[in-house]
C-alpha positions in Angstrom: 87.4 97.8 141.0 86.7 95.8 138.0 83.2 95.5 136.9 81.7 98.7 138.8 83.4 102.7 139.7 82.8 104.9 142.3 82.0 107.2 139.5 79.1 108.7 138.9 77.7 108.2 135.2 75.1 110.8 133.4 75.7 114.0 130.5 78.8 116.1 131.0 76.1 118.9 130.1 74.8 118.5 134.0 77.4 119.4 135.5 79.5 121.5 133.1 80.3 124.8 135.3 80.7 128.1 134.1 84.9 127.5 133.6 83.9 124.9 131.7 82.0 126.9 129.0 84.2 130.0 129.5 87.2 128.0 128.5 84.8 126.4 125.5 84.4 130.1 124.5 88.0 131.0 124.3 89.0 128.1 122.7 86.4 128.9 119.7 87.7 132.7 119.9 91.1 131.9 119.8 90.9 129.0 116.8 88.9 131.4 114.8 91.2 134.2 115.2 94.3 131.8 114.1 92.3 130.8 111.0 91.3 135.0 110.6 94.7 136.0 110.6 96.4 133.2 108.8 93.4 133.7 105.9 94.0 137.4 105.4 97.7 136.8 105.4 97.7 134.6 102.7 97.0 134.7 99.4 93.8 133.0 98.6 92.4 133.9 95.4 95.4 131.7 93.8 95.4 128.1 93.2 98.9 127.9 95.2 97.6 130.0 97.8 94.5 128.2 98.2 95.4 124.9 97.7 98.9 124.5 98.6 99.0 127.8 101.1 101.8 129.1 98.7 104.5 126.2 99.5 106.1 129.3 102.5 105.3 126.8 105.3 108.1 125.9 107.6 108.4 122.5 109.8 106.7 122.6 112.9 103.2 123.8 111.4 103.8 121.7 108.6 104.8 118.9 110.9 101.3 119.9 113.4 99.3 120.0 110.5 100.4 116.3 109.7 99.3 115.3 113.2 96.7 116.9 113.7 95.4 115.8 110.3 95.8 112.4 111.0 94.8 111.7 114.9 91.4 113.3 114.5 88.1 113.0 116.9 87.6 109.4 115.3 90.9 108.1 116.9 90.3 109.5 120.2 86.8 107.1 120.2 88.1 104.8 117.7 91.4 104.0 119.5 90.2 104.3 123.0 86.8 101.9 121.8 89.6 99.5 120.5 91.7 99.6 123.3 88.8 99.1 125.5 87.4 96.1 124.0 90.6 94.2 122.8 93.7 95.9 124.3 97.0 97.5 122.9 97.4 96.0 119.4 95.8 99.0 117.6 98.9 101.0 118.6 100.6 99.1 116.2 98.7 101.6 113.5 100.2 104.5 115.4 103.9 102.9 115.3 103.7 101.7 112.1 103.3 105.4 110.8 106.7 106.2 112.2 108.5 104.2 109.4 106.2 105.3 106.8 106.4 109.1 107.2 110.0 108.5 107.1 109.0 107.2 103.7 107.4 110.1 102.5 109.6 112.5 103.3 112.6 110.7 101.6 111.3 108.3 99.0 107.7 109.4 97.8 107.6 113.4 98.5 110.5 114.6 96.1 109.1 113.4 93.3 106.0 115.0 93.6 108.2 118.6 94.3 110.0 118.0 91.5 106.6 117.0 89.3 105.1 120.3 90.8 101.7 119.1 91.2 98.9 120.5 93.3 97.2 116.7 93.8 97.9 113.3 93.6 95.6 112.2 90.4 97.3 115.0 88.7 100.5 113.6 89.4 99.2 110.2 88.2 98.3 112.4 85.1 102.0 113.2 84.4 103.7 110.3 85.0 101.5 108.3 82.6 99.4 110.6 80.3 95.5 110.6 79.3 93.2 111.5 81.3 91.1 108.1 82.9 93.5 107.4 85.5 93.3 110.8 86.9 89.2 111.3 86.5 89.2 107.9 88.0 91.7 108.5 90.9 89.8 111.9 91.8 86.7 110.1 92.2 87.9 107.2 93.9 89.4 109.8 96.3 86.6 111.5 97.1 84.2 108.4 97.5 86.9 107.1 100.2 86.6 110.5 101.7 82.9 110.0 102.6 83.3 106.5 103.8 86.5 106.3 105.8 86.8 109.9 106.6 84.5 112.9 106.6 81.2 110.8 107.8 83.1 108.9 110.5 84.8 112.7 111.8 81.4 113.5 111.7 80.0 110.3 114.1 82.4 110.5 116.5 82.0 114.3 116.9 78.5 114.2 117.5 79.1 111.1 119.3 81.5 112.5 121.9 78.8 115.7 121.9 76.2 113.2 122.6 77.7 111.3 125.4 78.8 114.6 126.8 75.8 116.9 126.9 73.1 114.6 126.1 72.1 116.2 122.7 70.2 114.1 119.9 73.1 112.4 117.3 71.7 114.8 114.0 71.5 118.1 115.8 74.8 117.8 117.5 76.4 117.1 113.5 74.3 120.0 112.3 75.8 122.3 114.8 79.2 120.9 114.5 79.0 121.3 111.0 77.7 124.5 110.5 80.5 125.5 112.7 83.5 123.7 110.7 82.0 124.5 107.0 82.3 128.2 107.7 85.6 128.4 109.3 86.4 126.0 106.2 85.6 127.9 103.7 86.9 131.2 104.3 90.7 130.4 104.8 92.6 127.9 102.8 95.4 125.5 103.4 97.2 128.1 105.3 94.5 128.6 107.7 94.4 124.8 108.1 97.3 124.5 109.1 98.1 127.3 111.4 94.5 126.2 112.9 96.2 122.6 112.8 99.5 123.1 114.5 97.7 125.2 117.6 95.2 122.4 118.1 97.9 120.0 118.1 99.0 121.2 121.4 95.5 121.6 122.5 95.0 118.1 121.7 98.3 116.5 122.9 98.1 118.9 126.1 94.2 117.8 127.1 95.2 114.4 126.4 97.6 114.3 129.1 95.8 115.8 131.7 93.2 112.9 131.4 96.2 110.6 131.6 97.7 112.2 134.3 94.5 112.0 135.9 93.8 108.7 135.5 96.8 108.0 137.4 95.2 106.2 140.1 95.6 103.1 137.6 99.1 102.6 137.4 100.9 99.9 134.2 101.0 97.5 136.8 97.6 97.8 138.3 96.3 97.9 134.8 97.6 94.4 133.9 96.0 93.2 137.3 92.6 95.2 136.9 91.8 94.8 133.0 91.2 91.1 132.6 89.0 91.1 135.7 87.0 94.0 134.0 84.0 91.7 132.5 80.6 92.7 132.6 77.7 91.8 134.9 75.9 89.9 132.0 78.7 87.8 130.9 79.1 86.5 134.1 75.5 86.2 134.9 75.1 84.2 131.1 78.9 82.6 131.0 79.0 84.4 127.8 83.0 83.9 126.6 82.9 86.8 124.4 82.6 89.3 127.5 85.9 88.4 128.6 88.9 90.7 128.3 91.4 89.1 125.8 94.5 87.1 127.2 96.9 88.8 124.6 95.2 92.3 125.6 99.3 93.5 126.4 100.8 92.3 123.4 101.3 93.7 120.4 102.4 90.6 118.2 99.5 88.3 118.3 98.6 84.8 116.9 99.0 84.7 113.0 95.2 83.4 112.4 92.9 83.4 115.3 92.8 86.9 116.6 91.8 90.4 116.4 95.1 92.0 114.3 97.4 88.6 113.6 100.7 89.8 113.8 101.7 89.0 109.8 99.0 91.0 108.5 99.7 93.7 111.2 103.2 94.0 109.5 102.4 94.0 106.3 99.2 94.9 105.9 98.8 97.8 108.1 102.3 99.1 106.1 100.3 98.7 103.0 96.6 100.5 104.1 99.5 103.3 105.9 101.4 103.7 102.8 98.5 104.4 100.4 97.1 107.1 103.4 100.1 108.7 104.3 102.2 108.2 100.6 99.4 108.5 98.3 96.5 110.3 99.9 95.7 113.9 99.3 95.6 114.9 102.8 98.7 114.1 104.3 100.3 114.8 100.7 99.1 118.2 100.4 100.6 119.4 103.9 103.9 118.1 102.8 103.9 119.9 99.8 102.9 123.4 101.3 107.0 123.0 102.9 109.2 125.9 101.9 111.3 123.6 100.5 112.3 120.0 100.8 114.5 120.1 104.0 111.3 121.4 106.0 109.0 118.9 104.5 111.4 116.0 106.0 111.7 118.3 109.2 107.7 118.1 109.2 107.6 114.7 108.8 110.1 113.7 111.6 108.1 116.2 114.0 104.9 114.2 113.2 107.1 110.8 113.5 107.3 111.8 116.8 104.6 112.6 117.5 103.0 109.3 116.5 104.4 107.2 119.4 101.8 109.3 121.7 98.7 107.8 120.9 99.3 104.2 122.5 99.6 106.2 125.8 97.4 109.0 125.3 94.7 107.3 123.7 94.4 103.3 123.7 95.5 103.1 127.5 92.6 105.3 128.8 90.8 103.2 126.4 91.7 100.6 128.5 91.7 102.0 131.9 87.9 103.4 130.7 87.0 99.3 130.6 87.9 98.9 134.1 86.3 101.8 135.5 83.0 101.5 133.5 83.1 98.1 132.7 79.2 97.2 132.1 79.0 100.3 130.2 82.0 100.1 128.0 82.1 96.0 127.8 78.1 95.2 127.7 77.6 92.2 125.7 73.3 91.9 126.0 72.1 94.1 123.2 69.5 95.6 125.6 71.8 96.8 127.9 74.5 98.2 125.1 71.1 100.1 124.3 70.7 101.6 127.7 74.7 102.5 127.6 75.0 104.2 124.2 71.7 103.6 121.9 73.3 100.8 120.1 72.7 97.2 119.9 76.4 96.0 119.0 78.6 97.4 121.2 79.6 100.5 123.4 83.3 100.0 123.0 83.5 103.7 120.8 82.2 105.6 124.5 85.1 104.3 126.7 87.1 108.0 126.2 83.7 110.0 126.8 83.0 107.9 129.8 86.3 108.7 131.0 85.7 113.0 130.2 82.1 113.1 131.6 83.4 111.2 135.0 87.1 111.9 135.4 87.6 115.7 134.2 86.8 118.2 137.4 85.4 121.6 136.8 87.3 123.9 134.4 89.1 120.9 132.6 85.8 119.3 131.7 85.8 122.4 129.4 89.5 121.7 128.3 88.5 118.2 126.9 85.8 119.2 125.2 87.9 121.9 123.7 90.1 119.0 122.7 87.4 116.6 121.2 86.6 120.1 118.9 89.9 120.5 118.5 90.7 117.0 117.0 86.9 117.0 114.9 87.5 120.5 113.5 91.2 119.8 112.6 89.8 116.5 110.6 87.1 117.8 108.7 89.2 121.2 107.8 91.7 119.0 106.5 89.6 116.8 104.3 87.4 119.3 103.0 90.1 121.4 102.0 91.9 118.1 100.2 88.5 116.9 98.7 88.1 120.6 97.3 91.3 120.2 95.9 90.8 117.3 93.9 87.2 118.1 92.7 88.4 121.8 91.6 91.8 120.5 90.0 90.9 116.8 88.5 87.2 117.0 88.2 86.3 120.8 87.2 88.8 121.9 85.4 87.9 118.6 82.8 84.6 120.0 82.3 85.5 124.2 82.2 89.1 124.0 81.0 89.0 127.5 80.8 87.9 128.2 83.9 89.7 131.5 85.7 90.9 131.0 89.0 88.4 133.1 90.3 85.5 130.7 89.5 88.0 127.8 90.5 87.7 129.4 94.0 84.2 129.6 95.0 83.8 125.9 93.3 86.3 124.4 95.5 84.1 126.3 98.4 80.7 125.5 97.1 81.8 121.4 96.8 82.8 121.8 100.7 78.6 122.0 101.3 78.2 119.4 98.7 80.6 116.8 100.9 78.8 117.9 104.1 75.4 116.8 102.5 76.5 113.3 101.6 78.7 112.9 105.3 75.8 112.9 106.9 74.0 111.0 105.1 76.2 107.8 105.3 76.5 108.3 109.5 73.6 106.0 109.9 75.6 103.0 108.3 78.3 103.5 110.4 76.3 103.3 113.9 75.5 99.5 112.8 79.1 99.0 110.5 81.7 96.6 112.4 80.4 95.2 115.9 80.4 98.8 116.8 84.3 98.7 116.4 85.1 102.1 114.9 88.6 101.6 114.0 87.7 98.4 112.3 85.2 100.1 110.3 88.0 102.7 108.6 90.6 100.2 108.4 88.4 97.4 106.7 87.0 100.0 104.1 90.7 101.3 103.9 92.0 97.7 102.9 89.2 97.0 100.3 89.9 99.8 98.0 93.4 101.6 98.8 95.5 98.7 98.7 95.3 99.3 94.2 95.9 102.6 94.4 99.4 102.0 96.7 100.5 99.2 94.1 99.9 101.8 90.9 101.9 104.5 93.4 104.2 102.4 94.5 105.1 101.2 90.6 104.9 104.8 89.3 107.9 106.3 91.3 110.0 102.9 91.4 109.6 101.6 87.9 110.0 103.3 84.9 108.5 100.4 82.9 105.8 101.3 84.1 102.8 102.7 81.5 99.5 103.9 81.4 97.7 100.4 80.3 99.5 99.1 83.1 98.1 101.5 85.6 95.4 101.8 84.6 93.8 98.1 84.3 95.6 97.3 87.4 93.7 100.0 89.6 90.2 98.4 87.4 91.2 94.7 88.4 92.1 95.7 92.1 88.5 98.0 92.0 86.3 95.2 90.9 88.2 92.0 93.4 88.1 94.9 96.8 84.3 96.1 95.8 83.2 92.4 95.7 84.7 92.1 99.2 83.5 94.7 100.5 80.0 94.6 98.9 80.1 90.5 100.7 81.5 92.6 104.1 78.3 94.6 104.2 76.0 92.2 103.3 76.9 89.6 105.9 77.5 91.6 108.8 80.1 90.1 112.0 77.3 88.5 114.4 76.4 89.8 118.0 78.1 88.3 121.2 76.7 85.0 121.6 75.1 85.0 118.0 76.4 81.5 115.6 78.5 83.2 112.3 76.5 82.1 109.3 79.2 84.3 107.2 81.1 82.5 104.5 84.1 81.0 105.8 86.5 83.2 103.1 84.8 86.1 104.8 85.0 84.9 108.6 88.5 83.5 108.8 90.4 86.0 106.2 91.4 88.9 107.9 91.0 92.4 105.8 94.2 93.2 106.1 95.7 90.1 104.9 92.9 90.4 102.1 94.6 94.3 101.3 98.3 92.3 101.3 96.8 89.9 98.5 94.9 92.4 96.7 98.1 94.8 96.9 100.6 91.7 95.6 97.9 90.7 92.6 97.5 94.2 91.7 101.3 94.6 91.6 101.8 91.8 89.6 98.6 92.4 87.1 100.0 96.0 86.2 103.7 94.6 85.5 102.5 91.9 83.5 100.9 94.7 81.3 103.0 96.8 81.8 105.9 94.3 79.8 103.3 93.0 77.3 102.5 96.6 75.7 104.7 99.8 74.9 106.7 101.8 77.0 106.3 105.1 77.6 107.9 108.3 75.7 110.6 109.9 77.7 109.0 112.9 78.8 106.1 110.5 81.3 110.0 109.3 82.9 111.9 112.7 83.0 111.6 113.9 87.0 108.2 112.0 87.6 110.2 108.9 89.2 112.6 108.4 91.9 116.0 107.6 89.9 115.2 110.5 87.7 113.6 112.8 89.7 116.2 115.1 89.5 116.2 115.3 85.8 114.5 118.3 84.1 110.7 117.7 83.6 109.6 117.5 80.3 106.1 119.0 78.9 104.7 119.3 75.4 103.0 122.5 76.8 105.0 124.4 78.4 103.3 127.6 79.1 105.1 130.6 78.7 105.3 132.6 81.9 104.7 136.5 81.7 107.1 137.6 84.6 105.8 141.0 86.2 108.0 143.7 88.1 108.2 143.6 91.8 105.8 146.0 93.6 103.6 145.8 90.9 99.6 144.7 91.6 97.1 144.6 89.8 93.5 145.9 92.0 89.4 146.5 90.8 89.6 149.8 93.1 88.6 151.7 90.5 85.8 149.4 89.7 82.3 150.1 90.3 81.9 147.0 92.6 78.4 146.5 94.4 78.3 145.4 97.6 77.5 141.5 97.2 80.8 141.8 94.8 82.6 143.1 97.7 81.6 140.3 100.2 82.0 137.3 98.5 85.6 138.9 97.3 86.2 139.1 101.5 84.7 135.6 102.3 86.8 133.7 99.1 89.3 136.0 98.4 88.8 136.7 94.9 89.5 140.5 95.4 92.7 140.0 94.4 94.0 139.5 90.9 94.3 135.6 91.0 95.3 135.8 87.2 98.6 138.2 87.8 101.5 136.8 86.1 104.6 135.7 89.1 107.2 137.9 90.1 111.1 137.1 89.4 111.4 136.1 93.0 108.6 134.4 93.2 109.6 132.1 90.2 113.3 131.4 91.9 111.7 130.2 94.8 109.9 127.5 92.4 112.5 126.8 90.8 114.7 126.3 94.2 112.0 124.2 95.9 111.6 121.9 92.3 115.9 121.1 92.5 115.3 119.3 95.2 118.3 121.1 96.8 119.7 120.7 100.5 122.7 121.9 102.2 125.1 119.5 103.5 124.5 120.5 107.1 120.7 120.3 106.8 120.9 116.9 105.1 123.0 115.7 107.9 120.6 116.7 110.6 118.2 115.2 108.9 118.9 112.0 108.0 120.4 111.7 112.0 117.2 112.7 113.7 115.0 109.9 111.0 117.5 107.1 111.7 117.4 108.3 115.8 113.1 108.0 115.3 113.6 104.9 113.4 115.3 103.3 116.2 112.3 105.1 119.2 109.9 102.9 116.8 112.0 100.0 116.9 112.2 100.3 120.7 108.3 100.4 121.2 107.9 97.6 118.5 110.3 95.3 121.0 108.8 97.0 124.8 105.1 95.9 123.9 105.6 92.7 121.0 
């Protein structure tokens, strides 16, 4: 089998079937109606119940919204591609996570309830005071949105939408786009994430079927077939780098000469993984939309979970796509990767298309592209709505302090378009970024730049020593050594197959993630050093903004006093003369409503209960059982496939 398939290649838009596009139809219905309905039960025109969907959500959706947020339409291509072209090791990003949402949940996310912040630079704002860490963290944030997340969402969309009906790359992100910015903008977080937790199981459920129906390739079989899947032209030129890797079915791999050497897959991966799931408004924000602590933990196990089914659902079709399509998905000759997939370095990111367009029968060809949608639209939702977030609350609000909610609103929508812009701008760098490895792309960018951020994180809510001088020139040191790294990355690109490296040695044989390790231990040790040669804080940047004391009252020189306003009682414009443009932006952002009404008692003793940090005995039992029990599922897969 290796080397050829009885299967037939050519668009999925051929030979899609009328099933196919009625179950693409519902599928679009049905989201949109989940976002409808979770929009118009929500408050919107409130920063909370915008941003942060009112902190009312419970642990499953919270838990979905996690997954869904973080296995998006680039992991499907990205994984698969991975897995194709070097084997299992990338699930060791998917394992990894595990441990570290176990970490957020029990370490990193009670301090920021008990801060009561709406983003991460804002918490950064408390804990140290000023204001140029938290301008510097929001735009930081938002640049590593464009490169690591929105525009690659974006390309691997439109590249599953080319593969599968043959459409140009720029249409198919127009259309996609258009699509995602409109559902986007009209709900907020709690859209997101009741959109989120229903394409979970969309996702999780398509994903199956494909695996169930590439059944025909046992484990065993697999291990027989994939390092006999090399392509025509590396046997025809005895070109080396065609071959299938020897290691392809191990997870711990030689510490220098390989694709993910297993001491920086430890470390480093914890590092990039701790800064994205610990410190990065996305996964941060669902976490803190929990009712209250116990379901944030319960959302974070659910995800845990949930994490452990990506090797299987994603990198071993990866795989099993090499040995069915293996000249199309292993090419090596830069004319024939052209002919495959319109790209000169590689076609390793079409390995899960090839297997939809050629595998799915009529009806479910329909389900997977309802999946692919389902994994883009659940990505970009996500990361627009954080971005927004940041921009609105860090960025604005510096230059409109006064700014009413109201106009808060429609900014946070009208920067949405502004990221779209600027996604698809940088898609063109990523067609020719890493060999054509997707998953390298994200994770090298990821461990140029995130790995100062995690340090400054990691110090704020462990060390009270730490202070703002300390923070600050720490995140400027790690900025200046990753951007030189990265800006050498890009300017001496990884050579073709066959091609001699003229890169600089530092840059061929230092792997970027141990590169983030080292930039992650210097930045550590640059902001303690300052940290002990200036002055400590005041007590009020220590008071429930670490761990040891986050259960200690928080302490604010402005504390704004809080009008408290009888239950029942709302304030409405239905005595206003309102035109009709009035009326329609107030349905599409929400701002009907009085965003400016002061809280209701019960409203405030929900705060206040979320903010103590408070469990019950029984549900901190439960708890801490089922995380230890997950602990021990990652431990197992760590030892099955080392």
């Amino acid at each position: 089998m290796a080397g050829g398939s009885n299967y037939s290649t050519g668009a999925i838009g051929s030979s899609l079937a009328t099933p196919d596009y009625v179950i693409v139809i519902v599928y679009l219905v049905g989201i949109l109606a989940v976002g409808l309905w979770a929009s118009m039960r929500s408050s919107r025109s409130t920063l909370k119940g915008y941003f942060l969907a009112g902190s009312k959500m419970s642990w499953w959706p919270v838990g979905a919204s996690l997954f869904a947020s973080n296995i998006g339409c680039e992991h499907f291509i990205g994984l698969a591609g991975y897995g194709a072209a070097n084997g299992i090791s990338v699930a060791a990003y998917e394992i990894n996570g595990m441990f570290i949402f176990v970490l957020l949940g029990w370490y990193f996310l009670p301090v920021y309830l008990a801060s009561r912040v709406y983003t991460m630079p804002e918490y950064l704002n408390k804990r140290f005071g000023g204001q140029r860490i938290r301008v510097y963290l929001a735009i930081l944030s938002l640049i590593l949105s464009v490169l690591t997340k929105i525009s690659v969402a974006l390309f691997t969309g439109a590249l599953f939408v080319q593969q599968a009906l043959g459409w140009n790359l720029y249409p198919a992100v127009i259309i996609l786009l258009t699509v995602t910015a409109i559902y986007t903008v009209m709900g907020g977080l709690a859209a997101v994430i009741y959109t989120d937790a229903a394409q979970t199981a969309i996702m999780i459920g398509g994903a199956a079927v494909l695996m169930i129906l590439c059944k025909e390739v046992s484990w065993d079989e697999l291990q027989l077939e994939y390092p006999l899947a090399i392509p025509r032209q590396a046997l025809v030129g005895n070109i080396s780098c065609g071959l299938p890797r020897e290691d392809a079915f191990h997870l711990f791999r030689h510490p220098i000469h390989s694709d993910l050497p297993w001491p920086a897959m430890i470390f480093g991966i914890t590092v990039s993984a701790t800064w994205y799931v610990c410190a990065d408004q996305v996964m941060v924000q669902r976490a803190l939309a929990a009712k209250s602590v116990a379901h944030a933990k319960g959302g974070c196990i659910l995800v845990g979970f949930l994490k452990s089914l990506p090797l299987f659902l994603m990198v071993y079709p990866g795989m099993i796509s090499r040995v069915f399509f293996t000249d199309a998905v292993a090419c090596v000759d830069s004319v024939e990767c052209m002919k495959h997939c319109q790209s000169e370095v590689g076609c390793s990111n079409i390995a899960y298309p090839k297997l939809v367009v050629n595998i799915m029968p009529i009806g479910l060809k329909g389900l997977m592209l309802a999946v692919i949608m389902s994994s883009l639209m659940s990505s970009l939702t996500s990361i627009f709505n954080s971005s927004s977030t940041i921009f609105t609350i860090d960025i604005w609000t510096r230059f409109r302090p006064r700014a009413k909610e109201t106009e808060l609103m429609v900014v946070g929508r009208v920067f949405i378009l502004v990221l779209v812009v600027i996604g698809i701008l940088w898609i063109s760098i990523i067609q020719s970024a890493q060999g054509g490895r997707l998953f390298d792309y994200i994770q090298s960018i990821t461990s140029y730049l995130a790995p100062p951020i995690c340090a400054v994180f990691v110090l704020a809510v462990s060390w009270k020593r730490t202070n703002e001088k300390g923070a600050f020139w720490g995140l400027m040191f790690g900025f200046v050594i990753g951007l030189i790294r990265m800006a050498i990355d890009f300017t001496f690109t990884a050579p073709a197959c066959g091609e001699i490296d003229t890169r600089p040695t530092l840059l061929a044989n230092w792997h970027y993630l141990y590169f983030g390790v080292f930039l992650f231990g210097v930045v550590s040790i640059f902001t303690i050093v300052v940290s002990l040669l200036t002055e400590p804080l005041p007590e009020r940047y220590i008071r429930g903004l670490t761990f040891w004391t986050r259960k200690d009252k928080l302490i604010t020189d402005d504390e704004p006093v809080i009008e408290v306003r009888e239950e029942g009682r709302q304030e409405s414009r239905e005595n206003e003369d309102v035109s009709c443009g009035r009326r329609f932006v107030d349905v599409i952002c929400g701002t009907g409503q009085d965003s400016n009404a002061a809280p209701t008692a019960k409203e405030l003793d929900s705060l206040e209960k979320l903010s103590s940090l408070a469990e019950t005995r029984t549900e901190t039992i439960i708890l801490n059982a089922t995380a230890i029990f997950m602990l021990g599922c990652s431990l197992v897969l760590w030892v099955v496939f080392a």
